[in-house]
NULO-777524 format. One record per residue (C-alpha): x, y, z. Coordinates in steps of 0.001 Angstrom, whole numbers. Example, Ala and Ser with C-alpha at 12.3 -4.5 7.8 and 13.67 -1.06 7.14 Angstrom:
REM residues 2
[[12300 -4500 7800]]
[[13670 -1060 7140]]
REM end
This chain:
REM residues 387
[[150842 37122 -10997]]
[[154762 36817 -10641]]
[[156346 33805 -11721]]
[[158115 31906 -8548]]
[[161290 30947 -10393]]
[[161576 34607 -11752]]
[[162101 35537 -7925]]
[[165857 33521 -8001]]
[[168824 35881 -9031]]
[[170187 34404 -12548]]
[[173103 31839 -12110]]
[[172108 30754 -8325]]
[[169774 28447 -6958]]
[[166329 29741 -5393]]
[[166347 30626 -2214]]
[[164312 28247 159]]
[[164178 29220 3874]]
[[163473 26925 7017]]
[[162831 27714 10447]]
[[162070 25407 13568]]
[[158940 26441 14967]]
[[155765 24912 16873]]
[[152261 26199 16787]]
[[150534 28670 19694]]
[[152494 31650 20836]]
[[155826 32501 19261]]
[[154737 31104 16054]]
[[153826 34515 14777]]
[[157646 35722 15056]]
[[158558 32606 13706]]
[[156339 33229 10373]]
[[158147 36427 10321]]
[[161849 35060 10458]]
[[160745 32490 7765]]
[[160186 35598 5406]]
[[162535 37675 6447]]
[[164989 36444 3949]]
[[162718 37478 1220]]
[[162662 41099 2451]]
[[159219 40598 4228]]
[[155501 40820 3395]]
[[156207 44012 1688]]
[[158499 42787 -511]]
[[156260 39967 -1457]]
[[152807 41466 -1706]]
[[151839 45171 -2690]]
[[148812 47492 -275]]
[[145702 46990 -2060]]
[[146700 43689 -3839]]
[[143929 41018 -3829]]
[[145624 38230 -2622]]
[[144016 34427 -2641]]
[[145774 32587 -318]]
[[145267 29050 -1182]]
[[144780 26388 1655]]
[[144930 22589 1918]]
[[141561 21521 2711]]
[[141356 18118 1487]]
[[138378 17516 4384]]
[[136884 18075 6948]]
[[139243 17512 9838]]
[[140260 18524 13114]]
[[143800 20418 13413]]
[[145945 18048 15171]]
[[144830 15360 12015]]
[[147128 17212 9653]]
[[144787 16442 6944]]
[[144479 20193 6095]]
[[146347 23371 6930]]
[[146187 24436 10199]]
[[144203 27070 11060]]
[[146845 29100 13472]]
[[149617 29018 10640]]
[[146556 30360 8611]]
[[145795 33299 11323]]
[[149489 33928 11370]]
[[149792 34518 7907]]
[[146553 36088 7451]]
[[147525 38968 9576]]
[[150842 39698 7857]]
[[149375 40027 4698]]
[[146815 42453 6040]]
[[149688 44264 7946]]
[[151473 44742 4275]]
[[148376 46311 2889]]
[[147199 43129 1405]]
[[143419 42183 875]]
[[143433 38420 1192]]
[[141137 35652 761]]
[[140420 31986 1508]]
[[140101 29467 -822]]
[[140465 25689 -1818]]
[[138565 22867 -3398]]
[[138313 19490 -1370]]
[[137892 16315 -3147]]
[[134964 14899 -4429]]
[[131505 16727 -5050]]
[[131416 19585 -3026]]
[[128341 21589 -2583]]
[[128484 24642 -547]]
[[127337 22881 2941]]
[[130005 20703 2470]]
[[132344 22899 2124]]
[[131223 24938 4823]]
[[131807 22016 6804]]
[[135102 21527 5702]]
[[136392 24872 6926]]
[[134622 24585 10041]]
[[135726 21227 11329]]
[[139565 22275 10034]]
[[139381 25170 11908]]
[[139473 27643 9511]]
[[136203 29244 8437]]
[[136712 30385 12833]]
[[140479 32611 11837]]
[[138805 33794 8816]]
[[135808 34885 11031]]
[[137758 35964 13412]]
[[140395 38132 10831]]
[[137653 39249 8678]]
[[138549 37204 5576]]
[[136578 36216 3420]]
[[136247 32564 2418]]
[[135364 32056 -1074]]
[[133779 28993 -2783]]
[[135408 28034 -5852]]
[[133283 25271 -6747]]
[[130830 27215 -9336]]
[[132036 30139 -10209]]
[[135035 28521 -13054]]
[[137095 29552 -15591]]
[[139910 28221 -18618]]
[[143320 28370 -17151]]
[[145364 28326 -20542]]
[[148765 26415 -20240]]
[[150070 27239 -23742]]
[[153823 25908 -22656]]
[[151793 22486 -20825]]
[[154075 19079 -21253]]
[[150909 17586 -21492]]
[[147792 19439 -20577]]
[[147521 23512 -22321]]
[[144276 24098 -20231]]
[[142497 23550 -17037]]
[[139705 24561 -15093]]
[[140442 26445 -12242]]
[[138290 28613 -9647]]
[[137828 31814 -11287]]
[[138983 34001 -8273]]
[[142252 32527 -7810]]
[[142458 33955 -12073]]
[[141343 37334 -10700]]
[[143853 37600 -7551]]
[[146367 40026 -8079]]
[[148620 36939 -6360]]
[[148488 33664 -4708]]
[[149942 32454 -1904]]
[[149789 29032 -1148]]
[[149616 27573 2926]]
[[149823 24154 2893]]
[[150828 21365 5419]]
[[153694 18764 4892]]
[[152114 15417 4120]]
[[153151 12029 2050]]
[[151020 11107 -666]]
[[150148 7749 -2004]]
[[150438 8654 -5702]]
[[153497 11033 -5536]]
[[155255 10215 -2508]]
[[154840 14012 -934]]
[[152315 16579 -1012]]
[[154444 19864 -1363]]
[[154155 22959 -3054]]
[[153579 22234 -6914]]
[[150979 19348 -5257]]
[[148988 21740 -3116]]
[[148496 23654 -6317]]
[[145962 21278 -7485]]
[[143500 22156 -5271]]
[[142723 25029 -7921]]
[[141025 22762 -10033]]
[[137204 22240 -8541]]
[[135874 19000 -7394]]
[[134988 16571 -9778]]
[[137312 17862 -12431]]
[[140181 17116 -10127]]
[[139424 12911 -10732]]
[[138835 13341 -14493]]
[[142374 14664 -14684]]
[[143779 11428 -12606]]
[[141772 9484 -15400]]
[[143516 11007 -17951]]
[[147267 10712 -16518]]
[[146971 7188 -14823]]
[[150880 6983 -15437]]
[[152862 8552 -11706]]
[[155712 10209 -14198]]
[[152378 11921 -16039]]
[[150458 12815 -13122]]
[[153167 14479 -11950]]
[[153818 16571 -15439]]
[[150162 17380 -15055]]
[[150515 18593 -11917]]
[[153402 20959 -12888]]
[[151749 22335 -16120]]
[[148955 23035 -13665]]
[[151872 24878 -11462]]
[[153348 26881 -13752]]
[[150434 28026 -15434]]
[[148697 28861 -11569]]
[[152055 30817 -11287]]
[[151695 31358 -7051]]
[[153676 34128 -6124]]
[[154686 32540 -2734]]
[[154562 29136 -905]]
[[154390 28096 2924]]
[[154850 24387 3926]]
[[153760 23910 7012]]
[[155506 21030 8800]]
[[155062 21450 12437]]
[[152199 18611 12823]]
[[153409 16679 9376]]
[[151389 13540 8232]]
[[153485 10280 7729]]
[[152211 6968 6415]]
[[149253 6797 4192]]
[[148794 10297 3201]]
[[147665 12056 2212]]
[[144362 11675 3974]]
[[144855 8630 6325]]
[[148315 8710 7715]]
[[149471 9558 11004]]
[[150404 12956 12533]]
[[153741 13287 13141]]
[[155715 15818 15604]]
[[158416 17705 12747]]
[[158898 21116 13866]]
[[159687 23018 10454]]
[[158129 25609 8366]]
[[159277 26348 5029]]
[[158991 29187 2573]]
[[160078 30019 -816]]
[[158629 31879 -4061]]
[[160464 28847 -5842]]
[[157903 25697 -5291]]
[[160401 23295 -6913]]
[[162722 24235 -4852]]
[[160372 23680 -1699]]
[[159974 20444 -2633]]
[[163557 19393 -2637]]
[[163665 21048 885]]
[[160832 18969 1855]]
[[162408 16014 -12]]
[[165499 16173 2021]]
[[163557 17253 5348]]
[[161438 14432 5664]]
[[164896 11606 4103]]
[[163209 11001 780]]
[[165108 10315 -2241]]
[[164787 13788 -3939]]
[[164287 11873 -7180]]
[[161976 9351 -5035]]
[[159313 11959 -5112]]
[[157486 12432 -8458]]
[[156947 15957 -8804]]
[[161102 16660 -8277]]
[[161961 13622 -10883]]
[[159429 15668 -13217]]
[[160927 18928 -12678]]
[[164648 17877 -12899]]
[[163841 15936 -16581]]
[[162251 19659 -17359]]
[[165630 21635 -16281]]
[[163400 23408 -13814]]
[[165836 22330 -10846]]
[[169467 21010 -10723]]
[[169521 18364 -8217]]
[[173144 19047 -7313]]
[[172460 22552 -6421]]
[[169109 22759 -6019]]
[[168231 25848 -3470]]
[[170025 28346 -1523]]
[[169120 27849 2452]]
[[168409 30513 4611]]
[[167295 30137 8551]]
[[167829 26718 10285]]
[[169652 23635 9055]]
[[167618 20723 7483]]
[[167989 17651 9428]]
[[166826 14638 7309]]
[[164312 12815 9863]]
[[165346 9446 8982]]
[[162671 8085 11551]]
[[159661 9341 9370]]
[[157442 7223 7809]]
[[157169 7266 3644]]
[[154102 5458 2111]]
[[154321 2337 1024]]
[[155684 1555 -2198]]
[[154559 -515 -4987]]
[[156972 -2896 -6782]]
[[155761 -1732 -10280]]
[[157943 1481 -9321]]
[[160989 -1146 -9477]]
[[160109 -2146 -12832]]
[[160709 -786 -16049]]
[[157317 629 -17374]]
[[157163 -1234 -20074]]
[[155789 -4088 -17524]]
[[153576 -1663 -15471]]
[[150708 -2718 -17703]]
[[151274 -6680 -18026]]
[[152086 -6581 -14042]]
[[149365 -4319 -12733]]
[[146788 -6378 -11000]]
[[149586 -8551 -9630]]
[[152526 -6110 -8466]]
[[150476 -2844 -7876]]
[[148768 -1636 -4743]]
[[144944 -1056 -4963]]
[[142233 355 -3316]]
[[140054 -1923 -993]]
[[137146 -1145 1565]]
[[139837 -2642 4335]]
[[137816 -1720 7563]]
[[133411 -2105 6903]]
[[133105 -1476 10682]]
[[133687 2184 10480]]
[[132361 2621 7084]]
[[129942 5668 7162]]
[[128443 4685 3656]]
[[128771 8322 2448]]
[[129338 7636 -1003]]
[[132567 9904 -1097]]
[[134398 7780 -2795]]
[[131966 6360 -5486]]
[[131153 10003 -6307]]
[[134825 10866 -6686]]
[[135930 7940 -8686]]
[[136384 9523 -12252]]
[[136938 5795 -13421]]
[[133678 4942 -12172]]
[[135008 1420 -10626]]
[[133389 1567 -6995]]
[[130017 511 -6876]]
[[128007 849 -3343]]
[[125781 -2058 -2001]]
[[125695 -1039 201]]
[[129438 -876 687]]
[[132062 204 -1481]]
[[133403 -2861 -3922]]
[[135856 -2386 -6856]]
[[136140 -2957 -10296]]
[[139589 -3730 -10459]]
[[140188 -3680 -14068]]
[[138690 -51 -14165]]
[[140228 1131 -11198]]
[[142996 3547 -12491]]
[[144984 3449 -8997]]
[[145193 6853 -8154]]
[[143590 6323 -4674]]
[[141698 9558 -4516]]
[[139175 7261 -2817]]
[[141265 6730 191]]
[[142331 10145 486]]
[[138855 11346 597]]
[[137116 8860 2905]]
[[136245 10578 6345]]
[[137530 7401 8945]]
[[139630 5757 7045]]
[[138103 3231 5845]]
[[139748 2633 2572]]
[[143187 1909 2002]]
[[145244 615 -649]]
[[146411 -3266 -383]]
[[149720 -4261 -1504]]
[[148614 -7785 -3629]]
[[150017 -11376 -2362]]
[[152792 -11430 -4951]]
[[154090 -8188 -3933]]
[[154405 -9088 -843]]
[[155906 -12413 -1309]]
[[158235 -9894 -3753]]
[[158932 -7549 -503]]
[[157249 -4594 -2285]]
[[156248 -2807 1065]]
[[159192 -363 1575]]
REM end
């Protein structure tokens, strides 16, 4: 698999490309004006290459939700790849512990186990069948495990949508990444980097090591607010595309008016040298227009502190995770079983052990009706921490 950054010409920024486009018809030419740029499918997958293309299927959820990726964008893309000679197919891990019926489900309710029907793609469960990713030039993680088949792809190519994201502000293209690793493992890793600046170095060892050929952002339907399983669908109108995920992100970054250095996985990538913030892409297509109308998640004041005083502030500064409506509670046990910290304890509803709750809110991005939400303590508020 072909390193993304490889793809820029040396001395230039990479090229990231943006197109306005909504979904139903048209959005086929649209996909193809997005690539265009990069010489096409053929110039970006090979006849007869194996190609995983790696979804956002974070749950089972219907299409306008923008919870996952939606399921035209995924027929769209589908086809090209099949018209360049391609042999694609479908893959992701949602959170928690999946089992094949849930999974199943998952790509049913999203819409996409129909395309893939329909297109005569395969969908593959990654949940099982696992293998060692090594990550020999890792920051801070030099292995992971990863679904075998996106190891024995000739290439990946990566579909996700747009959406914010409680821990790192955005979930772009080295985020959407992480849905290589399978269930479970996925919340031992947000055990193990509880700090935002390390989860976001273990999400781009993860990235560069995963090495997708090609990424598509899809930002049509975008989620704003609580993402990025509970926020709200938002009208945005852009697709983006670029072998260069870093890049993406920037593009995304500036797209939706966040501080490029705001969102966790760019801050991480400019302290590598993997992206100059001053030049950090060449665009082709459509002008970016910041929205300055979207909504970011909220914000906790420890992120305006020096870290140092993340620890002695925690439990008074930092947003946590709370059962905040019981009503709609289905008592599923999602987010017990995905807790890697083991703080949520169901009796029959969820409660939490604060002081071993490491924060990184995989519970509320996981619960089906949005039930769970993280709480912004009295302090903080006092403090004006919601921002």
């Amino acid at each position: 698999m072909s390193a993304g950054r490889a793809q820029a010409r040396a001395g230039e920024p990479s090229l990231v490309s943006h197109v306005r486009a909504v979904h139903g018809r048209g959005l086929e030419a649209s996909i193809a004006r997005l690539v265009e740029p990069f010489g096409g499918w053929p110039a970006i997958v090979a006849p007869g290459e194996s190609v995983a293309v790696k979804v956002n299927l974070l749950r089972g959820a219907a299409p306008e939700k923008a919870v996952s990726t939606h399921p035209e964008t995924l027929r769209c893309v589908l086809r090209a790849l099949k018209q360049a000679g391609a042999v694609p197919f479908v893959a992701d891990s949602p959170g928690g512990l999946n089992g094949p019926a849930k999974v199943a489900r998952a790509f049913k309710v999203s819409g996409m186990a129909d395309v893939c029907v329909a297109e005569g793609v395969q969908i593959v469960d990654v949940e099982d069948d696992r293998a060692e990713l090594r990550a020999p030039e890792g920051r801070l993680f030099r292995s992971f495990p990863v679904g075998k088949a996106f190891l024995d792809a000739d290439a990946i190519v990566q579909v996700g949508v747009l959406k914010t994201h409680q821990l790192m502000r955005l979930t772009g293209g080295v985020k959407l990444t992480f849905g290589c690793i399978p269930g479970l493992a996925k919340a031992k890793l947000h055990v193990r980097a509880q700090k935002r600046d390390d989860f976001a170095d273990m999400l781009l060892d993860l990235h560069l090591a995963m090495r997708p050929r090609f990424t598509i952002i899809d930002g049509i339907i975008a989620m704003e607010g609580q993402g990025p399983g509970s926020g709200t669908p938002r009208d945005l109108g852009s697709l983006f595309a670029a072998h260069d995920a870093v890049a993406l992100d920037v593009a995304l970054a500036d797209r939706t008016a966040h501080e490029r250095r705001g969102v966790y996985t760019v801050a991480a990538s400019e302290r590598r040298g993997l992206v100059d913030l001053e030049a950090p892409f060449r665009l082709a297509g459509d002008p970016i227009e910041p929205d300055k109308s979207f909504k970011p998640t909220r914000r906790d004041l420890q992120e305006l502190l020096p870290p140092s005083l993340h620890r002695t502030a925690r439990n008074l500064i930092t947003a946590r995770p709370r059962l905040v409506q019981p009503e709609v509670c289905t008592r599923c046990g999602d987010c017990a079983t995905i807790c890697g910290a083991d703080a949520i304890t169901l009796s029959p509803l969820p409660t939490y052990d604060d002081k071993a709750c490491v924060r990184c809110y995989a519970c509320t991005e996981v619960c089906p009706t949005a039930a769970i939400d993280n709480v912004t303590p009295r302090v903080a508020r006092i403090l004006g921490a919601r921002g």
